[in-house]
N, C-alpha and C positions, 0 to 999 in steps of 0.2 A: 289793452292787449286782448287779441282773440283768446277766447276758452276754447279748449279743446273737449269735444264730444267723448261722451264714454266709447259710444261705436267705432269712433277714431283713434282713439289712444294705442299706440306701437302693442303689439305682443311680447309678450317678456318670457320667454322659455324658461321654463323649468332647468334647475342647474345640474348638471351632466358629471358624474365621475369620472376620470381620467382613465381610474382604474378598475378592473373587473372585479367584480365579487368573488370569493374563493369560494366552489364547491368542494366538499369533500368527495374525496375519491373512495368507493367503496367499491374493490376489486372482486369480481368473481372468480372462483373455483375454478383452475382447471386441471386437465390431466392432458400425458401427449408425451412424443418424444424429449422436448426442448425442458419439460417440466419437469419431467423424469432429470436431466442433464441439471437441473436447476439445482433439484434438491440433493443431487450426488454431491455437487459442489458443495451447499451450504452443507454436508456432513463432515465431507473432509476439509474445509475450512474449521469451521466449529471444535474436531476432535482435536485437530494439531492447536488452534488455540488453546482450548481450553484443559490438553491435557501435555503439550511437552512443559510446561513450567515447570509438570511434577514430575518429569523426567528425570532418576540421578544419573551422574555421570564421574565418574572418580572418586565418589565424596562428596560431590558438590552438585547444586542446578546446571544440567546438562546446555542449557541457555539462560543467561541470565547477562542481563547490560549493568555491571555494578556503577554505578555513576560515582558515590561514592568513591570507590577504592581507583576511580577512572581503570575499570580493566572491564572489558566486553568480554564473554566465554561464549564459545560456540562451538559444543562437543570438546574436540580433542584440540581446539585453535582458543588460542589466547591474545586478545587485541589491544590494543593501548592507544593511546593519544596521538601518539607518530605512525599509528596504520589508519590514520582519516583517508587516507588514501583508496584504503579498499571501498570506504564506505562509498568516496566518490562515484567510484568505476561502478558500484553496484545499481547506483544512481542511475548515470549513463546507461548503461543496459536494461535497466528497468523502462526505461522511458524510449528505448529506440525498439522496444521488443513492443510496448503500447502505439510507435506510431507504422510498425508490421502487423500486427494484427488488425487494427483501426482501418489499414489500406487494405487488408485483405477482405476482413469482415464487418466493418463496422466495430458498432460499441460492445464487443462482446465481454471485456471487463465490466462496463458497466450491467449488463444484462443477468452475469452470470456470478463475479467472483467479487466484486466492491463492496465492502463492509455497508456502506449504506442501504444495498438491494438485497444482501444475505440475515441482515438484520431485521429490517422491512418486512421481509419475507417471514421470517419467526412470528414477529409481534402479530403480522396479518394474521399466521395460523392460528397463534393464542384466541385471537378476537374471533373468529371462526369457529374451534370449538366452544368456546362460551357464547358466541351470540348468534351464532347463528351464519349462514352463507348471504351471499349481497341481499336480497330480499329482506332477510329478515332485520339485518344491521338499520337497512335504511327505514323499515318500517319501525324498530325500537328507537333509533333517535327522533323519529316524529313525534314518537309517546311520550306524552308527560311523566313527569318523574313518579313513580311509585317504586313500593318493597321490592319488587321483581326488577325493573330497571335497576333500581341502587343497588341489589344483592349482585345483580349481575358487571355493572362499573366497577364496584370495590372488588371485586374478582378479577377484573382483567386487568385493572391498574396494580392491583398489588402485587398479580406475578409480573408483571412488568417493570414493574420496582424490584422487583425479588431479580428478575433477570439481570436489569439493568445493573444492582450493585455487586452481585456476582461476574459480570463481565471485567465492571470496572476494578472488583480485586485482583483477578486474573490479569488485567492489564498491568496494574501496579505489580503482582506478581513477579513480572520478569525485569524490574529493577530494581525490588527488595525481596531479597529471600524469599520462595514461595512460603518455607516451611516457618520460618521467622514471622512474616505477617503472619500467618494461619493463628500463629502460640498468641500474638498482640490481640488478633478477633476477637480472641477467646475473653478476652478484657477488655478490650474496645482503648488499648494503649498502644496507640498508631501516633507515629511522627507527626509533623505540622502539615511534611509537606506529601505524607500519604494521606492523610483525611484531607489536604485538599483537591490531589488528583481524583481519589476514589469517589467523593462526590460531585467535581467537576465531569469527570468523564461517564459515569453512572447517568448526571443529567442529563448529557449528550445524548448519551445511547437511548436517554427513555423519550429524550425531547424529538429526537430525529428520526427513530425508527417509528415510535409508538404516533407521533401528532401529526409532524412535519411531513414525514416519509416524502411524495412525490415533489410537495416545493423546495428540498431543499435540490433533488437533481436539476429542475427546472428554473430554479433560480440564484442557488448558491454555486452549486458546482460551475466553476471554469468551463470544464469540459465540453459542457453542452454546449456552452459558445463559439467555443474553435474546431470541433469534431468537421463544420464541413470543409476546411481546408485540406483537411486530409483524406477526405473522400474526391474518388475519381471515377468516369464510369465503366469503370470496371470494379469497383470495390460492390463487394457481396451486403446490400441492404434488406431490410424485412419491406417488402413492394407489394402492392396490388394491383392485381393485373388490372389496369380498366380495360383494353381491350375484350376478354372477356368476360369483367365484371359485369359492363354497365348497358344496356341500363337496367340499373336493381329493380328489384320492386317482389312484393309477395306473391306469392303461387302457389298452387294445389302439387302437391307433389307429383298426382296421375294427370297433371295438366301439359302439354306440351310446350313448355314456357318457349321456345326460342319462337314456335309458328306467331306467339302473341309478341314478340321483339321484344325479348327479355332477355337478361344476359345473366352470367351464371349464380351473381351474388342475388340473393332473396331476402338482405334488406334488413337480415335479425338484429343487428348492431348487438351480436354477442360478442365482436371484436372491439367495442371499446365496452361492454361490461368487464372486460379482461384487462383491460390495461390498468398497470397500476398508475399512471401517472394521466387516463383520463382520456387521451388521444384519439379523434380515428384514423384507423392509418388509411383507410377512402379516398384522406384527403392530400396522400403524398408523403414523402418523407418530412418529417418536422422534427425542430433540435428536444425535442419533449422525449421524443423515441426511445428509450433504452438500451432496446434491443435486447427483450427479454425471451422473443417470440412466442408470449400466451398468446396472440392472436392467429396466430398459425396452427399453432394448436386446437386452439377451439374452432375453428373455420374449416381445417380437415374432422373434426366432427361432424360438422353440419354438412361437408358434403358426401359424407360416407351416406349421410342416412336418408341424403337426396339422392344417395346413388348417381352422383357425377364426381367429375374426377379431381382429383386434390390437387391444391398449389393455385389458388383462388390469391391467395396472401402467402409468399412464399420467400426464401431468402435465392434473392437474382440480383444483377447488376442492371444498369441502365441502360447499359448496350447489349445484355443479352434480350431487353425486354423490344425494345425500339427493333432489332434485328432478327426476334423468333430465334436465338442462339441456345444448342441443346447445352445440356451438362457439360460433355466434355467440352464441345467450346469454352463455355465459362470457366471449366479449369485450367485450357491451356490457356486462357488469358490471365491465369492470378499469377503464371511467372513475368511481369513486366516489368522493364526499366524501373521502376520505383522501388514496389518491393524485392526486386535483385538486389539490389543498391541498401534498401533498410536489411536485408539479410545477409549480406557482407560483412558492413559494418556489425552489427550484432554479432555474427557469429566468428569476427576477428577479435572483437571487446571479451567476448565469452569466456576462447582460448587464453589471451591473455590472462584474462581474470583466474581464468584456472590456474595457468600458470603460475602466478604470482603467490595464490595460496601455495598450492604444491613447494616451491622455492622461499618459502617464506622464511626467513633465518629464524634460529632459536635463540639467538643473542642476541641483544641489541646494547649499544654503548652511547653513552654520550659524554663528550668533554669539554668542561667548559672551564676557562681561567679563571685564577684567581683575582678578580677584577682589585682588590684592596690592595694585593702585589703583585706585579706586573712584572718586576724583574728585583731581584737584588743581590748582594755579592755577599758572598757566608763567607767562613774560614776556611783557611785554603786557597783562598782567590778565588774559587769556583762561583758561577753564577747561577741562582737557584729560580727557578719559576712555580708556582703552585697553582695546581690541576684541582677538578672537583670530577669524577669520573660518577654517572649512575651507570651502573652495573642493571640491565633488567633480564631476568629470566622468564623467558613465556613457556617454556615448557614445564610440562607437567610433574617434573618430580627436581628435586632442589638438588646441586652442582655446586664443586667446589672448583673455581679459577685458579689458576693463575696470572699473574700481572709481569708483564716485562715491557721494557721502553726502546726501543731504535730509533736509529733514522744519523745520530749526529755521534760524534767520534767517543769512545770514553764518558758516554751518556749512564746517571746513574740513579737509579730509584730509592729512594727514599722510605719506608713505609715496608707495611706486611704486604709482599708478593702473593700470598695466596688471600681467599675471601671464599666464603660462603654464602650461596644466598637459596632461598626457599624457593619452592617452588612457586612457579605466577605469582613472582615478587620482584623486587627492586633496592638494590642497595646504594647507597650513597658514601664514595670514598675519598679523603683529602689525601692526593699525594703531592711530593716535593721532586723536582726532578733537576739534578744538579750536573752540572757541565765545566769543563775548563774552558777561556775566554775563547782560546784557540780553535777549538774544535767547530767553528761558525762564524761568521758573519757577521760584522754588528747590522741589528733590525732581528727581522722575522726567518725563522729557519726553521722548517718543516721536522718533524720527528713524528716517529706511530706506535701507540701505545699498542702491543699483541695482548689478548683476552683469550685465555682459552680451557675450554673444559676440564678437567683431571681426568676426567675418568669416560670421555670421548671424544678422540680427536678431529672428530668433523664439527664439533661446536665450538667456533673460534672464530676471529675478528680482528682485521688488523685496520684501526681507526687513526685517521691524520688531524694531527692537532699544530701549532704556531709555536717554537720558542722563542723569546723574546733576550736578544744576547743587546743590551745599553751599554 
């Protein structure tokens, strides 16, 4: 057999990753309209968390989801297991009001109001006052480890931990007693299943904001995968002009760049020092985007102080960009078929939703038979059926009922006619409801148990239950 020459032997490439290496994103600093709007939101997100839990409200957590007691509070509204209802409708709205803005402007939940980017956005600052603005970040993590880098980690990780585990009591908060956990802290004697949310969720907050930050947008979130379905072009995107960006390149400010064929962008790539998730937006729109607009921010910096004119990187559509379309074109294009349509529905879902609170009854009944007796004949002849009535009061201060039965001839109740029950409580009642054969049908015969307040007559109920005449 021939020997094959070294000179001849095949090349064997070197083996190739699939996958890219992760750079870390070190965000720079900005200021600017959109940043300003950033942090307004991360305030008043922040304060309504972290301070309605210690809101009272009657006596009680002004919101508070008791999972235990199954009874949800919400101010002056009291919810229960039979109003999953609302939760649904709130669902619905939630999600049709995300694919109205989405079509108007893009990801502006995710840019501005998403626990992920208002978190992010915290931890970033943290690292900033302690380490310094992008420069210096990236030049400390190149240094080997000494007293000063380690004084400064154990600093940033610790309040970061400090944050994280105060988020996550806050979170637990609104479904055990604010003031109840706070007294357990104090001893570190928390349920099973509070030391495991408080730690599960504490880790999240420190693992997602503080490490992960831009992979989890870019590769956990959904979102980022289907956002361009619901873009049109007409939906308001963060865009760079390339018409008049390009071609970039650097230049002396008293140079007359356009006579040298340069176009307005000068090439700083301080628009992706700014992205938190890395991007340049140069390169088009990409599912990475956010839509945070630091880059617009910082981009009408650079051209204020080259003295030309702003909106280099700006929020525009595709058609106004392709067609030189001013402002108001753009805005009379955001009334289109689409979002008419997502603002209909939304704003008929709304009404109702309103409605429904508003009309909310303050009584609720439930009747269910006595499944062990279903029918049987007492003394008298008479035939007796046995009821299990819960009686629930959602309002806020406790009522004494009345009970009366109709529906079937000489129909007679059995049991104490009145009940009391507490307030944002529930009582549980066995009654017997007796009849003569004649007064029905043999089978099934409608009767309605009436409920009603003592001491106000508009809280009342008149509920259809089945007698059983064999």
């Amino acid at each position: 057999m021939p020997t094959q020459s070294p000179d001849s032997a095949p090349h064997e490439e070197a083996p190739r990753s699939l996958y890219e290496a992760h750079k870390k994103v070190h965000p720079r600093s900005v200021s600017g309209i959109f940043a300003t709007w950033r942090w307004i939101v991360v305030w008043a997100t922040q304060v309504l968390f972290y301070g309605l839990c210690w809101l009272p409200w009657n006596g009680r957590q002004a919101v508070l989801f008791d999972v235990v007691e199954r009874k949800f509070y919400l101010f002056g509204l009291v919810f229960w297991p039979q109003d999953v209802f609302f939760l649904t409708v709130l669902l619905i709205i939630s999600a049709y009001a995300l694919f109205l803005f989405t079509a108007v402007a893009g990801r502006l939940w995710c840019g501005y109001a998403c626990p992920q980017t208002v978190y992010t956005e915290i931890f970033v600052w943290i690292e900033q006052k302690i380490e310094g603005d992008r420069n210096a970040r990236i030049k400390l993590d190149a240094a080997p480890m000494d007293g000063a880098k380690a004084a400064k980690r154990a600093l940033k990780y610790g309040i970061w931990v400090l944050l994280s585990l105060w988020t996550s009591f806050t979170f637990v908060g609104y479904f055990t007693p604010i003031k109840e956990l706070w007294a357990e802290a104090a001893t570190l004697s928390f349920g099973p299943w509070e030391w495991l949310w408080i730690g599960l969720y504490g880790a999240f907050t420190y693992g997602f904001a503080g490490h992960l930050r831009e992979q989890v947008c870019k590769y956990m979130c959904p979102y980022a995968r289907f956002q361009g379905v619901m873009f049109d072009p007409d939906t308001l995107v963060i865009t760079y002009d390339v018409e008049r960006g390009e071609p970039r390149g650097a230049r002396n400010k008293a140079v007359d760049y356009k006579a040298k064929g340069l176009g307005d962008c000068i090439d700083c790539d301080l628009c992706v020092a700014v992205c938190p998730t890395g991007i340049d937006i140069r390169q088009g729109l990409q599912y990475e985007c956010i839509g945070c607009a630091a880059c617009i921010d910082v981009c009408d910096e650079v051209m204020d102080k080259m003295k030309y004119p702003r909106g280099l990187i700006r929020y525009t559509t595709e058609n106004a960009l392709a067609k030189h379309w001013t402002s108001g074109d753009i805005v009379r294009h955001v009334a289109r078929p689409r979002t008419l349509l997502y603002s209909f529905i939304l704003g008929a879902i709304t009404i109702a939703f309103i409605w429904g609170l508003a009309t909310k009854p303050q009584l609720r009944v439930d009747v269910i038979r006595d499944r062990g007796t279903l029918s049987r004949e007492v003394e008298g002849g008479l035939i007796e059926n046995v009821f299990r009535l819960q009686v629930m009061n959602v309002t806020e201060q406790a009522h004494r009922y009345s009970l009366a039965v109709s529906g079937l001839e000489h129909a007679e109740l059995i049991g104490d006619p009145v009940i009391e029950v507490a307030a944002a409580s529930n009582k549980n009642v066995m009654l017997q409801v007796r009849v003569p054969p004649e007064s029905g049908i043999r089978g099934s015969n409608p009767i309605y148990f009436d409920i009603k307040a003592l001491d106000d007559n508009k809280i009342a109920i008149h509920e259809k239950a089945m007698f059983l005449i064999q």
